[in-house]
C-alpha positions, 0 to 999 in steps of 0.5 A: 765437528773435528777441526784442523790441527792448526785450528783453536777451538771455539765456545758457542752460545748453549740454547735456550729451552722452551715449552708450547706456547698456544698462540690462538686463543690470545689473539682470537681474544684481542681481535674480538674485544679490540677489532670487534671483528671475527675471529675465525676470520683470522684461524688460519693466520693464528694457525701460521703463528704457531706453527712459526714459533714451533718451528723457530724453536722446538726441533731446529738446529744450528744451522742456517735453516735454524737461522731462517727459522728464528728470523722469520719469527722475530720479524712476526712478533715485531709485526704483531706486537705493532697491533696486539700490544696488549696481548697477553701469553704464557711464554715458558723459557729455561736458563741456558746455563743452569736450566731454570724455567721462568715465565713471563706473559710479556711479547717482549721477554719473548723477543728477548729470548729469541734474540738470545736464540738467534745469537746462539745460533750464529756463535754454532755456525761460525764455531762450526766453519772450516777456516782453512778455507778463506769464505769459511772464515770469512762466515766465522769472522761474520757470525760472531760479529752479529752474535756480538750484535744480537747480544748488545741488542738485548742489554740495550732495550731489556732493561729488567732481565727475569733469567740469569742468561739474560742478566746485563752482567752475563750478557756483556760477559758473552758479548766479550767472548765473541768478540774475543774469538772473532778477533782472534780468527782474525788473527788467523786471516791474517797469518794465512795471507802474510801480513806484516809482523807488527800488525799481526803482533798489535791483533795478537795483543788485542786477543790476548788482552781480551782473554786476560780480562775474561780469565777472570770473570770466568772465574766468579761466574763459574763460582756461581755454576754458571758457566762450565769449567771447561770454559775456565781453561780454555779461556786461560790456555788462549790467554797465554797462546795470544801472549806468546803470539804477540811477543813473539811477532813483536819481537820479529819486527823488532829484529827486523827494525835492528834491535836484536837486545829487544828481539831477545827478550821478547823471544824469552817471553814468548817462551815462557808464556807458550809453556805455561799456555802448553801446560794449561792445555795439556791438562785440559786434554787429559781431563776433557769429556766432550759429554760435559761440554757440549758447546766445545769441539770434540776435538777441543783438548788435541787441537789445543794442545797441537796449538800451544805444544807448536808456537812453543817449539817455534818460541824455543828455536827462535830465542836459541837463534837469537841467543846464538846470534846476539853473542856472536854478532851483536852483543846487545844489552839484554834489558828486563821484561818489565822495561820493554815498551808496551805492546800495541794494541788494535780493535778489529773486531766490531758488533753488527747491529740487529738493525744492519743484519734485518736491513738486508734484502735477503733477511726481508725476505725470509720474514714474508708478509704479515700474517695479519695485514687484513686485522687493519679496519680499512673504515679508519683509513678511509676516515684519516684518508679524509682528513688528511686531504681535508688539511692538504686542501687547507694547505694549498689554499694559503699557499695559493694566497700567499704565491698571489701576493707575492707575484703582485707585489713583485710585479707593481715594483718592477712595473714602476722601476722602483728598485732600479731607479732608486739607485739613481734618485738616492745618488741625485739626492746625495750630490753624487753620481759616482757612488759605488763604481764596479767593474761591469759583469761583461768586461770582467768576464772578458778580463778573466779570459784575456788574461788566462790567455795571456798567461797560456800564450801571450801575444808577445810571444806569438809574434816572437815565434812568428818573426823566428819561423819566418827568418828561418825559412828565409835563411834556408831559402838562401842557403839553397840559392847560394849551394845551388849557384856555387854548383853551378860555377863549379861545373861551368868552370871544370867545362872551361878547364877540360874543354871537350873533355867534360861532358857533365849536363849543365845544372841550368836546365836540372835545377830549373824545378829548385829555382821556380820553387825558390822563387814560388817560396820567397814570394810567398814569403813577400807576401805573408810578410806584408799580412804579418805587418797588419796584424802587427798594426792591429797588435800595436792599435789595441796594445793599450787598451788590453794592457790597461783592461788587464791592469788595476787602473780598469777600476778607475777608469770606469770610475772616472767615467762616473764623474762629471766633467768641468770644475761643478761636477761635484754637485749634480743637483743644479735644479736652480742656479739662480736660487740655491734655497730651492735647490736645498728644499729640493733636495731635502725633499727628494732624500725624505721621498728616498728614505720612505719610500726604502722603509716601505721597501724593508716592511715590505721584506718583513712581511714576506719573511714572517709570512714564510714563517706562518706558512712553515709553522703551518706545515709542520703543524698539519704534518704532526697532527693525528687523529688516529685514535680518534677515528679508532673510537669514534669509527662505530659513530655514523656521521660523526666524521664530519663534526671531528673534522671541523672540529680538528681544523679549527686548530689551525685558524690562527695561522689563517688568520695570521696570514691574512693579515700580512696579506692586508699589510702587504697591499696597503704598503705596495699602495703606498710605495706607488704613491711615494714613487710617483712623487719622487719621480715627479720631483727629481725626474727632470733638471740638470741632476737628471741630465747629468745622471744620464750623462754618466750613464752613456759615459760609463756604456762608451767605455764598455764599448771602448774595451769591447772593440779592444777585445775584439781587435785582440782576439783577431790579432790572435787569430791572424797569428795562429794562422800565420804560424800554421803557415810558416810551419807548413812552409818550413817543412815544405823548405826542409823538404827543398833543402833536402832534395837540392843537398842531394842533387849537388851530391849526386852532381859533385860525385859525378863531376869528380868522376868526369874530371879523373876521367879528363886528367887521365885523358889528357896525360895519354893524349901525350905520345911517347915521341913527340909529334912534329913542331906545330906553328906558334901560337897567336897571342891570346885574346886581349881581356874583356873590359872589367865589369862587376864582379870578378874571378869566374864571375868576371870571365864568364861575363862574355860568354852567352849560353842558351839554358833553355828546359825545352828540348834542344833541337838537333845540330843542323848539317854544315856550319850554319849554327856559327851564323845563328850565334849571339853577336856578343859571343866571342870569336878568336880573330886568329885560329890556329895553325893546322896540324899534321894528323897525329892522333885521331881525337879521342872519343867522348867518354861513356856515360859515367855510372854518377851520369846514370843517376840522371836518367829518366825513370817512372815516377814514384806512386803519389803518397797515401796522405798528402801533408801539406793537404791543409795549407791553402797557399800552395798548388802541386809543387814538385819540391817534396819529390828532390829524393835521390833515385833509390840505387836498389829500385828497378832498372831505368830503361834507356832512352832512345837513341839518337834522341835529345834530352828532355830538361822539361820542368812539369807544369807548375800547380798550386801549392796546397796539393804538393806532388812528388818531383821526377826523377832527374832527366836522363844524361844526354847521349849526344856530344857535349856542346850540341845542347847549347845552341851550335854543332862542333865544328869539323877539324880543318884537314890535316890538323891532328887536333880539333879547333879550340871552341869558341868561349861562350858566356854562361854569365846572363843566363846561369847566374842572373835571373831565371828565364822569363815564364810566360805571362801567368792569369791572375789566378796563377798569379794568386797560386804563388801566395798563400791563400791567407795572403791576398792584398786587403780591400779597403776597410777590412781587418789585416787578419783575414790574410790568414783564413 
């Protein structure tokens, strides 16, 4: 087929010829003389053979039908062969190369040069792939790897070839020409996808060495009139194209790597090799006739001289910019040819086994089924069926036996304790009950997990980051308490200062709701710092214990469990103080009675070793055994089955006979262990050293029970510190949240008292008439001060005054002047009023509400959040301290309250912490004069005054600043919502951590 012009031409194997081959009359011949079966039962299986090899070989071509073909047929003939190995047919094959016919009657000449076809076929299909496309090169790049396959096949098992096409040396040529050519499209697979130069230059020196050595050969086989001598040239110009290929790449990496003097060279060299290769295959153009050699291309000669005539052109212009560049930049050295370093070579191209290539479910399936599965004698597949049960059955019998013997053995031994109680005996014996001391399984498994515990979070750190989280929530709380107080002095003093004219809402009754949270908090705090305590209580009981389980002195503790207390617990073997003769015949007996009773313990092992091994032999033995043959000869014989069985099995006696044996053996020595361990057990089962083992014993299980309680107490002391810090950072959210919500109110609240105290000073300077009024009286002299008390400055003066901050809803001012009466008698009254006024100015009109005193007002409150965070912390109820936003500026519009209405400063109703809600909106700013929330109505102006009597000083010092008015007494359930659930005071006898469930 006519190939790309970027495409070298490819040589594929020639055929072989063949003749007719009649396969019937052999075979009908072995099945009459070795089967003695009929043979026109199998006409139409000789039929299908011929008909195979004919279509296998005459008339096929070169493609996958052809293929099928022939792989159908060689996996016939291996089956054949299977069965008629001593077949005999004429099987006539001419030379590839020089068209000689030779004859042979051997089935394996006649697999040899069906192989020899197979592989010529693959060599055509992937000559005649177009490897523009990358799946058809990827079928080239197959096909001549299993020609390679195929070919080796044939040197490998065909040692004395009768052909020259199947000669070693013509074989292992080819093999090299494939493989050659498979390398070289993979050279092409590789500049289509872009590799790298260095690669592509060591797979283009791998194809150029290769050539090179097949240039020669050629040669003397095309001396012989072998090969064509097309082949000569082509195999000459690929030679010098690879060359060039791999010396130019190099040479592309070497300029790449900075070394243009190298690059230089390389580019020269690869010129001059192109020129040679282009006028190779200018020649070979000229002279080439597809006729005289029909396993090229036609288009051969063109392609090939495209090839070598572009990479020679590529070459010239590359070393004329190299030159270019090298005296106008670089300068380099230019060194000889002879002096670079050698080009680097790999193989990429490896032989696909015949084996690989008929092992593929596809290949199986072409083949079929047999053509003679029914030639097989089913009589001698009964009789070997027979024979092989016949043996299993021997098998199973002595497995059996030994099983049984090995389970009764096991059994008696751990129904008298032998094992076990050795240990003990043998220490008793010795004078020792220490021996060899190891740490239990149990407390080592405990060891391992502590200490990866201790080393992901140690309990240490723990408590440190507990006792963190709770002083910083308890500085928090603080900070709160302290803004809120100072706000409130704040506007307590601005209220002193200005008089009527400041009209800001006490804090008293808007930071109700902070103040029952910060009291809710720092309870809860008080609380868990009690629980905190216990759990370190428990910490600080099983420190120790922990610390020297994670320590290396754990061995000698157990190992001093082992030993005996008082000044002779080195010799525990005290069966007679009095006669010390006896206590050493004793003891020499009992180590006697130990060491007896270990020997038969050890024969015991040996039997059981050297019975498996009888027990193996004896398998093996069965498995390799075959009658075949002998059932082939013997199957006309009616009733000889029978005595060739028995016969066969008496090979096998020896190994029953060996096996009964070490069952015999077995038995006696159990017997005799029985015998010995009663003994000894009668011996040293009783005395002081028997006592003194059982002591150690109960030792060494109290200090296991010493470090299992530690353990236990570690692991709650770590479960009480996980939920105490699960807790506290539950809690400090929940104090973040307060302590934002309380910075905003005192924002909102500075802001506004900002604005009332502008609006006051603006007031008060235009209260000052131009002309001035008429001389009033002089004034009385001031009050005399109050006596000291704790404190001082605002504290000091505010300590006679008494207001009622109440968050219940203030009754309106009653007619007349009965509020004066109902004033607390601490509160302060002037004994001197003042002088009445001549009317002047009317006083001025309370200030409207400023827009910092509408933030205040009541709105509806927020929708409750989709997912409540604090849903998971069992010590709180609903909780308004989540809710101290500030009043979004761009929500709806607030309606206002009613006229003529009083505000309401209610706290809503406290609930557990655990379910927090969103707080209200502020109360709205009260639409009423400013003294008439606190308990009595201003009084009217004596007539003719031109100001309003000054209002009595009242004291905001008890009720703002000391402690919160009384709640109502709560229910003990109430009482246990300001705790946190982990936290209830612990009954008597239980474990601190239970605080924290």
């Amino acid at each position: 087929m006519a190939l790309a012009s970027h495409q070298s031409p490819m040589i594929s194997i020639p055929k072989k010829g063949t003749e007719e081959v009649d396969w019937t009359t052999p075979v009908r011949s072995a099945i009459s003389q070795s089967y003695g079966e009929d043979p026109d039962n199998y006409a139409q299986e000789c039929a299908n053979l011929n008909r195979c090899r004919q279509d296998a070989v005459k008339g096929a071509g070169s493609d996958l039908t052809a293929r099928d073909l022939l792989y159908k047929y060689f996996g016939q003939l291996e089956l054949l062969e299977l069965r008629f190995a001593e077949i005999r047919v004429n099987f006539p094959w001419r030379d590839a190369f020089i068209n000689k016919l030779t004859m042979q009657t051997s089935i394996a000449y006649e697999k040899a040069c069906i192989i020899f076809q197979i592989a010529a076929t693959h060599s055509a299909i992937a000559a005649s792939q177009n490897r523009s496309d990358p799946e058809g090169l990827k079928r080239s790049f197959y096909y001549l790897r299993t020609c390679a396959g195929m070919l080796n096949y044939i040197n490998d098992n065909f040692l004395h070839a009768p052909s020259t096409d199947l000669s070693r040396e013509v074989i292992k040529f080819l093999v090299g020409l494939i493989l050659a050519q498979a390398t070289e499209v993979f050279f092409e697979k590789c500049m289509d996808e872009k590799k790298g130069n260095a690669l592509v230059a060591k797979i283009a020196a791998q194809a150029a060495f290769m050539y090179t050595g097949l240039s020669e050969e050629v040669k003397e086989f095309m001396g012989k009139g072998i090969f064509d001598r097309n082949w000569v040239t082509v195999i000459q110009a690929k030679s010098k194209y690879f060359t060039s290929q791999a010396q130019y790449y190099r040479g592309l990496a070497d300029d790449a790597a900075g070394k243009h003097g190298d690059a230089l060279v390389r580019f020269t060299v690869a010129e001059t090799s192109a020129k040679e290769a282009h006028r190779t295959a200018a020649s070979f153009a000229s002279l080439f006739v597809t006729q005289m050699s029909p396993n090229l291309p036609p288009d051969a000669g063109p392609c090939l001289a495209d090839l070598t005539k572009a990479q020679l052109a590529l070459c010239t212009e590359k070393k004329n910019e190299a030159q270019r560049e090298n005296d106008l930049i670089y300068n380099s050295i230019l060194v000889p040819a002879e002096t670079l370093p050698q080009l680097e070579k790999t193989a990429v191209a490896t032989p696909i086994s015949i084996q690989d290539v008929y092992g593929t479910a596809d290949v199986q399936k072409v083949i079929g089924p047999d053509l003679f599965v029914r030639l097989i004698p089913l009589s001698v597949h009964e009789s070997a069926s027979i024979y092989s049960e016949e043996k299993a059955k021997m098998v199973r019998g002595e497995v059996e036996r030994a099983d049984e013997a090995e389970a009764e053995v096991k059994s008696v031994l751990d129904s008298l304790g032998v094992r076990e109680g050795l240990v003990r005996f043998k220490a008793i014996a010795e004078g020792e009950v220490g021996g060899e001391v190891e740490i239990p399984v149990d407390v080592r498994r405990w060891r391992e997990d502590i200490t990866v515990m201790e080393q992901r979070e140690p309990v240490e750190g723990l408590m440190a980051q507990l006792t963190r989280l709770k002083g910083n929530v308890q500085q928090e709380l603080e900070v709160v308490s302290r803004e809120l107080d100072a706000e409130s002095r704040e506007c307590e003093s601005a209220r002193v200062k200005y008089d009527h004219l400041f009209s800001q809402v006490p804090s008293s009754g808007l930071t109700k709701a902070f103040r029952q949270d910060l009291k809710s908090h720092f309870g809860a705090l008080e609380a868990a710092s009690a629980s905190d305590q216990q759990v370190v209580t428990l910490w600080d009981s099983v420190r120790g214990e922990i610390g020297l389980l994670l320590s290396p002195q754990v061995e000698d503790v157990f190992r001093a469990s082992t030993e005996g207390g008082g000044a002779g617990a080195e010799n525990l073997l005290d069966l007679d103080v009095a006669s010390e003769t006896r206590d050493d015949e004793e003891r020499s007996q009992i180590v006697n009675l130990v060491q007896e009773i270990e020997e038969r313990l050890s024969r015991l092992t040996k039997i059981s070793r050297e019975r498996n091994e009888v027990l193996k032999d004896l398998k093996e033995k069965v498995q390799t055994d075959d009658v075949s043959h002998l059932l082939l000869l013997n199957r006309r014989n009616t009733g000889a089955e029978s005595t060739l069985f028995a016969g066969e099995l008496e090979k096998f006696k020896p190994y029953q006979q060996r096996l009964a044996s070490t069952i015999h053996h077995e038995q006696v020595t159990v017997q005799e262990v029985s015998a010995l361990w009663r003994t000894l057990r009668d011996l040293a089962g009783r005395g002081p050293g028997a006592r003194k083992w059982e002591e150690r014993e109960r030792r060494k299980k109290d200090t296991i029970k010493r470090f299992s309680q530690a353990r236990d107490g570690y692991m709650e002391a770590r479960d009480g510190l996980a939920k105490g810090l699960q807790f506290y950072n539950e809690l400090t959210e929940l104090t973040a949240a307060l302590k934002r919500s309380a910075r905003s109110f005192i924002a909102e609240r500075n802001a506004e008292r900002q604005a009332m105290v502008s609006n006051a000073e603006t007031q008060k300077r235009l209260s000052v008439g131009p002309t001035s009024p008429p001389l009033l009286a002089k004034k009385p002299p001031p009050p005399p001060p109050p006596h000291a008390r704790a404190g001082s400055g605002l504290d000091t003066a505010f300590a006679s005054m008494s207001l009622r901050a109440s968050s219940s809803p203030v009754p309106p001012p009653p007619s007349g002047h009965g509020s004066w009466a109902a004033s607390p008698p601490q509160q302060y009254t002037p004994s001197v009023l003042q002088p009445s006024r001549a009317p002047t100015l009317p006083p001025p009109p309370p200030p409207p509400p400023t827009q910092a005193q509408s933030t205040y007002q009541a709105s509806a409150p927020p929708p409750p959040p989709a997912s409540d965070p604090y849903a998971s912390l069992g010590m709180f109820g609903s909780s308004t301290s989540s809710a101290y936003t500030s009043p979004s500026p761009s929500g709806p519009p607030r309606a206002p309250p009613p006229p003529q209405q009083q505000p309401q400063y209610t706290q809503p109703a406290q609930t557990p912490y655990g379910q927090p809600q969103r707080q209200q909106s502020y109360p709205p700013a009260p639409q009423q004069p400013p003294y008439v929330g606190y308990g009595y109505q201003q009084p009217t102006s004596p007539v003719g005054s031109g100001l309003p009597p000054p209002p009595p000083p009242v004291s905001y010092h008890t009720q703002l600043y000391g402690s919160p008015p009384p709640l109502p007494p709560a229910s003990p359930q109430q009482q246990q919502q300001y705790q946190y659930q982990g936290f209830p005071p612990p009954p008597p006898n239980q474990q601190p951590y239970q605080r924290y469930q």
